[in-house]
N, C-alpha and C positions, 0 to 999 in steps of 0.2 A: 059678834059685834065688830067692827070695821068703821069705814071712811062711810058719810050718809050717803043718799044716792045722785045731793046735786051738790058735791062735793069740787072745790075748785081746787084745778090743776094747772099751775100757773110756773112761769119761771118771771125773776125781775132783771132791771138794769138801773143806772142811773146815769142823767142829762151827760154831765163833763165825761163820764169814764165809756161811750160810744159813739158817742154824737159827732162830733168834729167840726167840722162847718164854721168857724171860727170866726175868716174876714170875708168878708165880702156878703156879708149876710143881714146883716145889719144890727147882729149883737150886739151889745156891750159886752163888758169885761166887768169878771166875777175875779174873786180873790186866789184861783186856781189858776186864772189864765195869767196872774201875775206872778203868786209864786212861785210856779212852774218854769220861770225864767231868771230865778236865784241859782247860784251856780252853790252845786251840792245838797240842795234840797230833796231832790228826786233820783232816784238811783238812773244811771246812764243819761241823766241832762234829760229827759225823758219829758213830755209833754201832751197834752189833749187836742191837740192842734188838728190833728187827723183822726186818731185813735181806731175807731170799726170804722168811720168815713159812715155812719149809721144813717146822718142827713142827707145823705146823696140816693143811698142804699136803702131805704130803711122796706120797700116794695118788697126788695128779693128776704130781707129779714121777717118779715110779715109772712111772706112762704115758707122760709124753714122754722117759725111758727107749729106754720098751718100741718107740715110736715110731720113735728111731732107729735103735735093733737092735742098743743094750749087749748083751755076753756077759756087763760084771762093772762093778760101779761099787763104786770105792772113794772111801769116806766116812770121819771119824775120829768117834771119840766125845769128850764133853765129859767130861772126866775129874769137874771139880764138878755136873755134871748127874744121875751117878750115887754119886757120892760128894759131898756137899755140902758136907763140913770137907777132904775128901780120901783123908778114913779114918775108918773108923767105920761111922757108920750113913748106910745104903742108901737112896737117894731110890727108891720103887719107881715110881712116876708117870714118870722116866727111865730107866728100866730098861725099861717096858711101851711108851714111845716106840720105842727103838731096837728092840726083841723085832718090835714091829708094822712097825715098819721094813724087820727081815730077813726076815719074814714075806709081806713083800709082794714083794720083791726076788723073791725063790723062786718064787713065786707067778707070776712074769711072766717067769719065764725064764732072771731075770738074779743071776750070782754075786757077794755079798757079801765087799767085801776092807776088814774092817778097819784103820784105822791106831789106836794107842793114843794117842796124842798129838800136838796139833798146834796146841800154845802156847797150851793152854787150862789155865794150869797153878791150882790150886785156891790164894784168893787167902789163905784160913786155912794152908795149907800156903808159899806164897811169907812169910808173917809169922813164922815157923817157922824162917826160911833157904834155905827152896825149895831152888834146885839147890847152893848152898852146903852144904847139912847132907847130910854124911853118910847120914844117916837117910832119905833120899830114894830112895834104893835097894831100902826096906824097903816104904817109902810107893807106889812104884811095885808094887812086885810084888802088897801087897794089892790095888788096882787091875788086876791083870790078871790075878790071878788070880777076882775079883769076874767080872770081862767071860766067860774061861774058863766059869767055873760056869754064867753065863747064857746064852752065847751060843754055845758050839762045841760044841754038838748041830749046829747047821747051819751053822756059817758054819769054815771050814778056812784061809782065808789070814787072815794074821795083819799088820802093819808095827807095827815098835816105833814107833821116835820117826819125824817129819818134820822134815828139815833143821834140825840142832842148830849146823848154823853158822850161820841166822838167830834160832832163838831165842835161841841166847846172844850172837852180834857184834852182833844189833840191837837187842836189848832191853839189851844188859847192858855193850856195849863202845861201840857208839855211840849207841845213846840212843833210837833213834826209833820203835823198836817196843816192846811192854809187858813190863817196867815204866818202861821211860824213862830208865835210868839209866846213867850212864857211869863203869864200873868199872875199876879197877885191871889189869893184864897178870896178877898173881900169882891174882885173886878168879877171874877169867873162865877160867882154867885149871882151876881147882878146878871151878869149876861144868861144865868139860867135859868132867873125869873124872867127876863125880856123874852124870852125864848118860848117859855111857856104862858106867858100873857100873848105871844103874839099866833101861839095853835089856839087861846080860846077865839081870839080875834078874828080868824081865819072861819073857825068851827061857826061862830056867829055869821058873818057874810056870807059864805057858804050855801048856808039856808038860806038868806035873806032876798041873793040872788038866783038861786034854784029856778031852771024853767022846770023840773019835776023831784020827786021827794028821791033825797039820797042817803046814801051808805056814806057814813065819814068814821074815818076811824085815825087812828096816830101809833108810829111803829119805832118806840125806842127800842137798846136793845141790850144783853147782858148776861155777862160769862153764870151761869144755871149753878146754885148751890144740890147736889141730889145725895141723897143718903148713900151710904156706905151698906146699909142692910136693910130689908125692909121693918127692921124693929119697931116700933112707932116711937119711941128715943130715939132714935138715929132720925128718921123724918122728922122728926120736932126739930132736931136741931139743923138737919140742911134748909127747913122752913126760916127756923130765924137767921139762920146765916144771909140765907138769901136775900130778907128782906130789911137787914142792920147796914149800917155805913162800913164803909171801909175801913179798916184796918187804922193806913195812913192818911193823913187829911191832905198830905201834895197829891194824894190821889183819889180825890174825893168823889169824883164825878162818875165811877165805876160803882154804879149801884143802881137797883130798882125803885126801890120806894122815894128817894127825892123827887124821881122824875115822873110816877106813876101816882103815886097816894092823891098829889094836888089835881091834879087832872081828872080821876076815879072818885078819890075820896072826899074832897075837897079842901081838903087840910095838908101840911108841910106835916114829914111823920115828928113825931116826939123828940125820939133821940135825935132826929138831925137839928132841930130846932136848938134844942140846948148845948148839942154838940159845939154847933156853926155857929152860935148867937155874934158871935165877935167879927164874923163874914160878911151878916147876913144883910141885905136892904133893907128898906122900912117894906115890909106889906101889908096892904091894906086888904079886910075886907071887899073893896070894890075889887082888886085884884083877883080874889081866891075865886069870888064869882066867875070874873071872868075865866080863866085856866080851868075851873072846871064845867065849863059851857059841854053837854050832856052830848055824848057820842056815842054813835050803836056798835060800833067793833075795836078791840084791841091788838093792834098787830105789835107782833114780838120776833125780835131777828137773833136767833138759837143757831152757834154754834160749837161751844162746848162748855164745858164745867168743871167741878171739883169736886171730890165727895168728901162729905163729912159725917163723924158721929157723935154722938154725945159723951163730951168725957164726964170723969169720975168726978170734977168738980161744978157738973151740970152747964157746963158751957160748951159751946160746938166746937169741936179739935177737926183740924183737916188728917184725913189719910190718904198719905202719899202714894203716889202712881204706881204700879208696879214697875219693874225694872224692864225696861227696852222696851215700855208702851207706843202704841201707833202712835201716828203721827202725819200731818198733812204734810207738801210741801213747804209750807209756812210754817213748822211747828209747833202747829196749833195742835192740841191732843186728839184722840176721836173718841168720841165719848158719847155714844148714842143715848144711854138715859136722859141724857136733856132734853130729847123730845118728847120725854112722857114726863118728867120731872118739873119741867119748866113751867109748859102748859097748863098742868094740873094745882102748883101752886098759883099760881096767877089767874086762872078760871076760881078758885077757891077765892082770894083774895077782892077780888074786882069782879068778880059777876057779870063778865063781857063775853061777847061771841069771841074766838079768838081764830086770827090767823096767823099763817107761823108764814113772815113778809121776806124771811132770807135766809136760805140753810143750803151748807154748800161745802167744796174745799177746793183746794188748790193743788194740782197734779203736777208730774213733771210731763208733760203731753207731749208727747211729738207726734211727727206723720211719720209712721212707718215703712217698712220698702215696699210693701201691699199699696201704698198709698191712702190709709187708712189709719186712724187716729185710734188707739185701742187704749183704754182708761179702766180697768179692772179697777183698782184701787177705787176711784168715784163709784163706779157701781154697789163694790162691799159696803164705799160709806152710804150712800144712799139707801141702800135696800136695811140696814141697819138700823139707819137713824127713823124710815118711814116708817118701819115695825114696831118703832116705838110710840111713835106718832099715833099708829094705828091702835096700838094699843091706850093712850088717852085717847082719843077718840069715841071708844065704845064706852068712856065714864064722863066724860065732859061735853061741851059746844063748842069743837074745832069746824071749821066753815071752810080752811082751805090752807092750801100751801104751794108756796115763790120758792122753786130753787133757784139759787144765787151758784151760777149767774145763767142767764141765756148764753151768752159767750163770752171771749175772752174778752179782757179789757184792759185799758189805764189804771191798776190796781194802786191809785194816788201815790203816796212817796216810793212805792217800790215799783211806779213806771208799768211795763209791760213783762216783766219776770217773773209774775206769776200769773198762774192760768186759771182761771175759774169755771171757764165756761163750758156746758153743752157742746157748744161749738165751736170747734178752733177757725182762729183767723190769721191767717200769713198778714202780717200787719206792711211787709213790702209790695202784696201785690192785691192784698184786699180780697185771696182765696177765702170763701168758707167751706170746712168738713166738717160735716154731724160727725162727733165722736159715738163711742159705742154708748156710752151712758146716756147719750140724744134718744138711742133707737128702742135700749133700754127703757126709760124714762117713757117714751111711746107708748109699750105694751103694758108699763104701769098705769096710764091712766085709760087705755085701754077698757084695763079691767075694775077701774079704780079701784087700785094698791087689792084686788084679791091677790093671793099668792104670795107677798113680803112676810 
């Protein structure tokens, strides 16, 4: 058992962290292109202004694509790119971006998987109350239904939001993403119902605008609780771990089930209910309907964990990491059971196709004296993490898998310092080199993943 045989082999990106294209384009300004010009926000003053220059470039990107042998690459649009106040009137010079964009996808092969958003939030709309107002719901929907009208003649997968536990825990609860600010438990709640009334809002127009029947799915995302052993004690307990609140409530937003149950389940879970009560909005039943407007796939962005077991007093205990455990450039751990741990709890839980929308790490890359980018480390995570993959796979409905990232990028507060990508980019002269994990990555889907 393995990957199915029309298994997708995708990597992603997102609008602000490639794109560039800034002035003269006829954008507006999102809440990046302003933070980004607060002094000490972003490591080296660092900004999206250029970034891969992806809007100039995006032809020759389209070929080292094609190069690797994407089935599907998923990209988000810049919501103020095509909407400049957010609503209103139509930038068409990004609209004819993106159209040539999908245009070209097609063209080589490879299936266009829109995401709607992806913290590119329109920075006349964040002046408004952004995810606070209410009216965000409404703002959104024009928004997707605008992308609808233009673009799904061809393009059929759809992703509402991207990880609405980073755009609101880090823009909005701690501070370090855009807009920078550190709000209130009660504000940050509001804005994570608006948030999630404005995917059913989206999920609604969607269809309503459809020129043919589509894939829409929504892709939060979340550090993997996975057992310590396969006891079934130990899985009991990295199950509940996984899917219980947080610890601490300044850190609340770092969890599955707030953000999944209302969507899937239709109900806010229990314990957060009670937990929050003192946080929480009014919601109404008219709401829950909405946020859980009925979607055919569940994307999930996996890239590490923690493992736990069942202690002696029937509650999940973490066990700590071994001593001198891996490690990305980021120090983020590596921790390949998440791909099979993840997955499986959450196909268990919500009964959705799943795709895994962004799995990846951060190298210390360089170009070597060969002239040649050589990324061993990426390749051990990868081949690790897909073997696990592959292994949920032969038990569950995985559909497909985005490594994160296509190429290097604006990696938001930490700028250009760290490297994600496939593809390295000389960010002074706009060079690209397929690193090895590119070419690697090739003869994986190749074979789709035989041999990991």
């Amino acid at each position: 058992m393995g990957f199915v045989k029309d298994f997708v082999w995708g990597a992603a990106t997102s609008a602000y962290q490639i794109e560039g294209g800034v002035y003269g384009t006829g954008k507006g300004r999102h809440i990046w292109d302003v933070y980004t010009k607060e002094p000490g926000r972003v490591y080296g003053g660092h900004t999206g202004e250029i970034a891969c220059d992806h809007y100039y470039r995006f032809r020759e990107d389209v070929q080292i694509m094609k190069k690797i042998g994407l089935n599907a690459y998923r990209f988000s649009i810049d919501w103020s790119r095509v909407l400049p106040e957010g609503t209103g009137r139509v930038n068409e010079e990004g609209i004819r971006f993106y159209s040539d964009l999908i245009d070209e996808l097609l063209k080589n092969g490879i299936e266009p998987y829109i995401t709607l958003f992806h913290w590119e939030l329109p920075y006349e709309l964040y002046k408004k109350g952004g995810w606070m107002n209410r009216d965000i719901a409404e703002w959104f929907g024009e928004y997707a239904r605008l992308i609808a009208e233009k673009f799904s003649d061809r393009v059929t997968h759809f992703f509402t939001l991207n990880e609405p536990q980073c755009f609101v825990g880090l823009g909005f609860l701690s501070g370090i993403h855009a807009p920078g600010l550190k709000c209130s438990l009660r504000d940050t709640f509001e804005m994570a119902h608006n948030a999630l009334r404005a995917h059913g809002r989206a999920v609604q127009i969607l269809r309503q605008y459809a020129k043919q029947p589509l894939t829409i799915g929504y892709a939060p995302t979340s550090g993997i609780s996975y057992p310590a052993s396969d006891r079934p004690e130990d899985v009991e307990a990295a199950k509940q771990k996984y899917f219980s609140m947080q610890d601490e409530d300044s850190d609340w937003t770092w969890n599955v089930a707030w953000w999944s149950d209302p969507v899937l389940l239709g109900r806010y879970p229990e314990e957060g209910l009670a937990r929050y009560e003192k946080y929480l909005p009014r919601i109404t039943g008219e709401d829950m309907r909405l946020i859980s407007e009925p979607i055919d796939v569940y994307g999930q962005n996996i890239y590490n964990g923690k493992a736990y077991r069942m202690g002696e007093d029937g509650k999940p205990e973490e066990v700590d990491r071994m001593q001198g455990y891996a490690k990305t450039a980021v120090n983020w751990p590596v921790t390949p059971e998440c791909l099979y741990w993840g997955p499986k709890f959450l196909y268990e839980r919500y009964h959705k196709p799943i795709y895994i929308t962004e799995n990846g790490m951060a190298c210390h890359d360089t170009v070597s004296v060969d002239g040649r980018v050589h990324d061993p480390n990426r390749i051990d995570f990868l081949s690790r993490y897909l073997h696990e993959l592959k292994r949920a796979a032969g038990e569950i409905d995985i559909r497909g898998y985005f490594q994160w990232s296509l190429m290097d990028n604006f990696e938001w507060e930490k700028g250009y310092a760290e490297r994600f990508g496939m593809v390295y980019v000389d960010f002074k002269t706009q060079k690209r080199i397929l690193k090895d994990s590119a070419y690697w990555y090739r003869d994986v889907i190749r074979l789709n993943g035989a041999g990991i």
